[in-house]
N, C-alpha and C positions, 0 to 999 in steps of 0.2 A: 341435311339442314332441318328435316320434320324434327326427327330423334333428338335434337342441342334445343329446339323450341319446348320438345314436349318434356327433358328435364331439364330445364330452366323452370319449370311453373309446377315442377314435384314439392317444391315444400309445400305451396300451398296446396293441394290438391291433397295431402299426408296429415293436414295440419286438424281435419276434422277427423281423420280415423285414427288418429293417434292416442285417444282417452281407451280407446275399444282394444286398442292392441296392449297398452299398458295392465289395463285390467286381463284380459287373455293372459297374460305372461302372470300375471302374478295368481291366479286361477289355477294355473301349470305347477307355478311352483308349491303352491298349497298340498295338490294332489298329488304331488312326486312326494311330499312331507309325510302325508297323512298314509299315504302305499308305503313307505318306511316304516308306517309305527303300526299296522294292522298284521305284522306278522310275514312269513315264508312267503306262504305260497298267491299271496296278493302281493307281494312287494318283486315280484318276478313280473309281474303287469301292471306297470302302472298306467294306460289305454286305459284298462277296464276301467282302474280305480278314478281317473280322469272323468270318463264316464258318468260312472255315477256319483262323484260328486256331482257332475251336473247336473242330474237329475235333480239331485238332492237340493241344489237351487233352484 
């Protein structure tokens, strides 16, 4: 009975982390882009290149 209470009140509970996860995802896919266009042996890690893009924000 806890477990059906506590996702019953999941939307709301999602509904303020959900700008944060939107933006992560698109952060991801940036850095999977940009690991594509820097060449071989960076585009075999895109981790790292994720990385520091974040840095680099």
């Amino acid at each position: 009975m806890s477990l059906a209470l506590t996702l019953s009140h999941a939307p709301e509970k999602m509904r303020p982390v959900l700008p944060g996860v939107i933006v992560a995802a698109a952060l991801a896919l940036a850095a999977g882009w940009i690991a594509g266009g820097l060449g071989e042996p960076l585009s075999r890690n895109p981790v790292l290149v994720a990385m520091l893009f974040g840095l680099l924000i």
